[in-house]
N, C-alpha and C positions, 0 to 999 in steps of 0.2 A: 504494500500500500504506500502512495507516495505523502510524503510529508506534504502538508498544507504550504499553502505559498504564503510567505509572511508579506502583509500589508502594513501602510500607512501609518492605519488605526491599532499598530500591535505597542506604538508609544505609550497609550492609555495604560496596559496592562503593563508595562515596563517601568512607569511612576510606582504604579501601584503595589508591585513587588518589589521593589525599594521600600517602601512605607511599612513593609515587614519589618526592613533593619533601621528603624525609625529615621529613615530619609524621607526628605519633602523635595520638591524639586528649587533648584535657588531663584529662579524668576517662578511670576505667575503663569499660566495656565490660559489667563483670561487677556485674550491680545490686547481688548478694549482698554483695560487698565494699566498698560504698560508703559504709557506716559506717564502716567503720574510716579509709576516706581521707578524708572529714568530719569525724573525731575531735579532731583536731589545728586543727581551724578555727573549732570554736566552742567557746566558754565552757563549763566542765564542768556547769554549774549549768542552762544550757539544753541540753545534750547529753545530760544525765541525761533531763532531762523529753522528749526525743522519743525515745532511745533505751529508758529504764527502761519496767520492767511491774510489774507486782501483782504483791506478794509474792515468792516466789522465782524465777519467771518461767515458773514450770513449763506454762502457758497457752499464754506465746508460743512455747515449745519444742515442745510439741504441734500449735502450729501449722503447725512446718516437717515435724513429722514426718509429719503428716498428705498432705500435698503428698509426699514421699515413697515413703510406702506406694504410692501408686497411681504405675499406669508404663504411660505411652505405646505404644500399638503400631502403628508404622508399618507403611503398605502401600505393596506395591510396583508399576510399570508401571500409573501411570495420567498421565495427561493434569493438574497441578496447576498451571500457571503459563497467564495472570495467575492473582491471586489477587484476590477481595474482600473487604474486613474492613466493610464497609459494614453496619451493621444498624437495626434499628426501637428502640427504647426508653420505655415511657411515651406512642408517639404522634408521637416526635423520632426523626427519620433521625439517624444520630451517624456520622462517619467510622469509628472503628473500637469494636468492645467494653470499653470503656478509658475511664475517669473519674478523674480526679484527685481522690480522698477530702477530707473534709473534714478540714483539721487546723490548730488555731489557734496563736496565739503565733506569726507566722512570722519576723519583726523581731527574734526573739532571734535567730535564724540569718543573717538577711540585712539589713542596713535597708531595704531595699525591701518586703521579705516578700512577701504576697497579692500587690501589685500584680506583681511580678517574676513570678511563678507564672499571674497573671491574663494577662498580653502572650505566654507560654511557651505555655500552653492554646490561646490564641488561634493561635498561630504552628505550631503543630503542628495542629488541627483538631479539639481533644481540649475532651471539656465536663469544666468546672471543676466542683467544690462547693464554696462558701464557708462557710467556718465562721462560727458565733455568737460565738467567741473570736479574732475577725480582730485585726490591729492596725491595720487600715485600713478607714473606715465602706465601707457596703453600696456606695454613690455612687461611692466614688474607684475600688473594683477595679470596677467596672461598666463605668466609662470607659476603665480598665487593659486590661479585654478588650475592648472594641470590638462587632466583629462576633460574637463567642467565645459557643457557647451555655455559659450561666453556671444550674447552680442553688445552692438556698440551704437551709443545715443549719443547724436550729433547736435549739440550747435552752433548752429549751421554760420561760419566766419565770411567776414566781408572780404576776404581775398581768396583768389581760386587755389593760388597754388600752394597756400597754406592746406586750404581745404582737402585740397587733393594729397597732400603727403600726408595730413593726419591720417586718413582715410587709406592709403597705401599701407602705412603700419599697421592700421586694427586688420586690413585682412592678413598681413602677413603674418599676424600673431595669432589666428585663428578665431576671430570674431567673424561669425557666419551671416548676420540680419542686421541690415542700417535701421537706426529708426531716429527718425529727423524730427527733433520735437519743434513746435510750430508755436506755439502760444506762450514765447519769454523771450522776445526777441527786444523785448525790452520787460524792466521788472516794475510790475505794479506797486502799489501804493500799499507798504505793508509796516502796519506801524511798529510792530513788534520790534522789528529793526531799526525802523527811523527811529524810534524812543531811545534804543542806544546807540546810533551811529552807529550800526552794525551791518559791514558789507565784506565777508570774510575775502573776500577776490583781492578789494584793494588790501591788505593782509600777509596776500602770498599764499593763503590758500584756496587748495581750488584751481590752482592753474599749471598743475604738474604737468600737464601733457600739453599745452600750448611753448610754456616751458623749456619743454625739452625736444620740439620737433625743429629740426635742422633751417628750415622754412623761414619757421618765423625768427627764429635765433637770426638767420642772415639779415633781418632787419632794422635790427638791434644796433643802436650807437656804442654800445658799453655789452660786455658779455653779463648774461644772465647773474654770473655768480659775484659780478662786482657791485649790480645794483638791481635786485630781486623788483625792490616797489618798480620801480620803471618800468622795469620789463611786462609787470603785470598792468601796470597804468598803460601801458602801448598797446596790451592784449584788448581792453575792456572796449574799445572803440571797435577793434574788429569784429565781435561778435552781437553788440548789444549796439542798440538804439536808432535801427533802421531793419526793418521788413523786407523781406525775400518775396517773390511773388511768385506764383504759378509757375510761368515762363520758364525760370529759371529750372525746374526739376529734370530736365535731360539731363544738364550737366553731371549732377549724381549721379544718373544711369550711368553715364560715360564712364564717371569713375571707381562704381563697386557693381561688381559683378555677380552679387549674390541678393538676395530679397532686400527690399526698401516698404518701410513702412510708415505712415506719418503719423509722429502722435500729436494730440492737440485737438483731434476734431469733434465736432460735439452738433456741426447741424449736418442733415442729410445732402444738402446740396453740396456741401465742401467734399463728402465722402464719393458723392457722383464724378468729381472733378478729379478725385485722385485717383478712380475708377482710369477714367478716360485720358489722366498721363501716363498711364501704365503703371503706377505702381502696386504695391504686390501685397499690400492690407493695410487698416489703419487702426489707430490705437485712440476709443473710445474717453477723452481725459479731459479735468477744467486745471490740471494740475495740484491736482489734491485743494482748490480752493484759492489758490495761490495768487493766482494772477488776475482773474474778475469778480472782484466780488458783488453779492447777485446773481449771478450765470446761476444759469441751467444747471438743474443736478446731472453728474455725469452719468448715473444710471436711467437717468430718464431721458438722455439724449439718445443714450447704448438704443432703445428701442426705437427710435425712430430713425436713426444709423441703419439699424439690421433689416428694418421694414425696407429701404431702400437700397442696401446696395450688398445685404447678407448672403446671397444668392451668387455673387460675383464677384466676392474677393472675402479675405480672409478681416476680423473685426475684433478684435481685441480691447479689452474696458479696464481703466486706470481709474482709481479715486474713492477712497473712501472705504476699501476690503482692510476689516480687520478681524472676522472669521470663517472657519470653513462654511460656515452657512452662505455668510455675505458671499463667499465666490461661488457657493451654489447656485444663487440667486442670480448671477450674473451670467451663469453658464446658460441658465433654464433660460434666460430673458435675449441669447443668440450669441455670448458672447466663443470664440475658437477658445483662447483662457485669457486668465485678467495676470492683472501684474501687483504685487504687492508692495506696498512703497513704508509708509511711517511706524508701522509694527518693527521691521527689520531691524532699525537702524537703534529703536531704545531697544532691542534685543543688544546688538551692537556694544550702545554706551555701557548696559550692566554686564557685558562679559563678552567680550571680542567675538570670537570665531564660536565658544560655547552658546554664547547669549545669541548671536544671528541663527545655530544651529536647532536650539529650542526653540526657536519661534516658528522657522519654518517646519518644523519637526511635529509642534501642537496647529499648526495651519492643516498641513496635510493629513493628519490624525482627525483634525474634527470635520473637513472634508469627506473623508474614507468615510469616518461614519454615520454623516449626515446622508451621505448615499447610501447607505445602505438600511439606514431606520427607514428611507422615503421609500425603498424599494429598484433602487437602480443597480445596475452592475457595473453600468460600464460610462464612460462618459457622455456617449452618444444617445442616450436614453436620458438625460435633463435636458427637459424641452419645458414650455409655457403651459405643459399639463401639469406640471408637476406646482406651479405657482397658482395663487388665490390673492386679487386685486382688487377688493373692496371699492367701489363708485367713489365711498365718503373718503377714503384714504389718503394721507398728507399732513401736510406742517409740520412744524419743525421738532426734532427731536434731539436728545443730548449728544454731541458732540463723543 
C-alpha cells in the first residue's frame, strides 16, 4: 500500500505534535494579526512605509471589505482528501496558486531582506517576484534561491539601455516572467511617510540593483562607492515621475523573451488593451492600497477583469490576501493564482528566512484545507459555485 502523499495542510498536525513537547509555534498562526506582532520589531519609519496606504486608507479598507462581502459555501459528503494545489501559470507548473509579491526595501525589516525571502521561497516550493526596489542586486537573491522558480518586477526606467541591461541580467540569472508594475510611476500621497520624511530610496536603500548595473554606473560622475546618495539621487528621476504609455510595450517584447505581465490593472478596458499588445496576462492590483486612495477594491475589479478578458489571457489578483480562504476567494472569483504581499514581509521582520517560511507554510496549510472542508480536490474545481454574494453585501470592514 503506498504511503499517503503529504500535503500543505500536514503543517497543522506538525504544530500540533510539537505542543506534545510543550512547543507553540514562535509567530502566530493568524496572518491577519501579524502586523501588529511585527510592530514592535521594526523601526516606525520602515513600519510606516510597509504598513501605511494612500491617503486615509480608505482603499486598503475596501480591500478587506471586499474579501468579506463574499462567503464560502461548503459542500458536504464528498471524497476531498488528498488534495492538489499543483497548477499551470504563464507555461510554469508552480506547487501551489501562491506567489510571493513583489515588495522592495526589504533590509529595513530584516538585514538579510530578499535574500532571506529568496532561501524561504525556495524552501517552501513557492515562486518568488523580485522587486526593482531590492536591497540586494538581481545576482545575489538568484543565488539566495537556488533551484526556486524566481520572476522579476520591473520598474519600468526612463532610459532604454538601462532598461534593457537590467532586464538582460534577470534573464541571465534565471528569472523566467516580466511583470511591469504600472501604477507607481510616481508615488502617491502617503502620509505615513510624509509625517516622517521617510523615503528609504533617497537613503540608499532600495537601489541595489540600479546600483550595481554596469548601464547606469557609466552614467555616473563619481563611482557609486565614492558617493552612494548621488548615485541614488540620479536613479530616482529615471524611474519615477513620468508615465510610460501603451506604445511603448514592444520595446519589452524586444527585450525578454519569456512571458510579460502587467500589474496594476484594475479596469477591464486596460486589460483589453494589454490583450491586444500581446502580452501574456495581467496582475489584478491597486497596490495593496498604496497608490489611490479611494480606488476600487482590487477584488472587485478581479471580476470585472475576468468577465472581460478571463477567456484570453492569463489574470492574476494582488491586494489584500492575508489567508488561505482570502486566496480561495480569489481563485473561485477567476483569478490563475494571487500573489501574496504584506503577511510575508512581518513574517520577514520576526525571523528572517524562518518567519517568511511560516507564513507561507500557515498560507498554504489553511488553503489545503479550506479546499478540502468546501469539497475541492484540485485547483481547477474553485469556481463562482463555490462562492455566496449576498445583494446587501459591503462597507467597510477592519483593516
Amino acid at each position: 500500500m503506498a504511503a499517503p502523499r503529504r500535503g500543505f495542510a500536514d503543517y497543522q498536525f506538525e504544530i500540533y505534535l510539537k505542543g506534545l513537547e510543550d512547543q507553540v509555534p514562535p509567530f502566530t498562526t493568524d496572518l491577519s494579526a501579524l502586523e501588529d506582532a511585527a510592530r514592535d520589531r521594526i523601526d516606525p519609519q520602515p513600519y510606516g512605509y510597509v504598513a501605511g496606504a494612500a491617503g486615509t486608507g480608505a482603499t486598503a479598507r475596501a480591500n478587506r471589505a471586499a474579501f468579506d462581502a463574499h462567503r464560502i459555501v461548503p459542500r458536504m459528503l464528498r471524497d476531498a482528501a488528498p488534495r492538489d494545489l499543483r497548477t499551470t501559470v504563464l507555461g510554469s507548473e508552480l506547487a501551489a496558486p501562491v506567489l510571493l509579491a513583489p515588495i522592495g526595501v526589504q533590509s529595513a525589516l530584516h538585514p538579510e531582506g530578499e535574500l532571506a525571502t529568496a532561501r524561504a521561497a525556495e524552501a517552501t516550493g513557492i515562486a518568488m517576484v523580485l522587486s526593482t526596489a531590492s536591497s540586494h542586486t538581481i545576482e545575489e537573491v538568484a543565488e539566495a534561491n537556488g533551484t526556486g522558480q524566481r520572476w522579476f518586477q520591473l520598474y519600468w526606467p526612463h532610459d532604454e539601455e538601462v532598461t534593457a541591461s537590467i532586464l538582460a541580467r534577470a534573464r541571465a540569472t534565471g528569472y523566467t516572467t516580466l511583470v511591469v508594475t504600472l501604477d507607481t510611476w510616481q508615488l502617491a500621497w502617503r502620509p505615513h511617510d510624509l509625517d516622517q520624511a521617510y523615503l528609504p530610496f533617497l537613503r540608499g536603500n532600495g537601489v541595489a540593483i540600479p546600483l550595481s548595473d554596469p548601464v547606469f554606473r557609466s552614467r555616473l560622475d563619481r563611482p557609486v562607492e565614492e558617493d552612494p546618495r548621488a548615485a541614488a539621487m540620479q536613479w530616482l528621476p529615471i524611474f519615477s515621475g513620468t508615465a510610460h504609455t501603451w506604445d511603448e510595450l514592444g520595446f519589452l517584447r524586444e527585450h525578454w523573451d519569456g512571458p510579460i505581465v502587467l500589474k496594476g490593472i484594475l479596469h477591464p478596458q486596460d486589460a483589453r488593451r494589454a490583450v491586444a499588445a500581446g502580452m501574456d496576462g495581467v496582475v489584478v492590483s491597486n497596490h495593496g492600497g498604496r497608490q489611490v486612495d479611494g480606488a476600487v477594491a482590487a477584488l472587485d475589479a478581479l471580476v470585472d477583469v475576468v468577465a472581460e478578458v478571463g477567456g484570453e489571457t492569463e489574470v492574476l489578483f494582488d491586494s489584500g490576501i492575508r489567508s488561505g480562504a482570502d486566496a480561495f476567494k480569489a481563485l473561485a472569483l477567476g483569478a490563475r493564482a494571487v500573489l501574496l504581499g504584506r503577511p510575508y514581509v512581518y513574517g520577514l521582520a520576526l525571523g528572517g528566512t524562518d518567519g517568511v517560511r511560516h507564513v507561507v507554510r500557515s498560507l498554504l496549510a489553511d488553503l489545503d484545507l479550506t479546499m478540502g472542508l468546501v469539497g475541492c480536490t484540485r485547483v481547477a474545481q474553485i469556481g463562482p459555485d463555490t462562492l455566496h454574494r449576498p445583494a446587501s453585501a459591503g462597507g467597510e470592514a477592519r483593516r
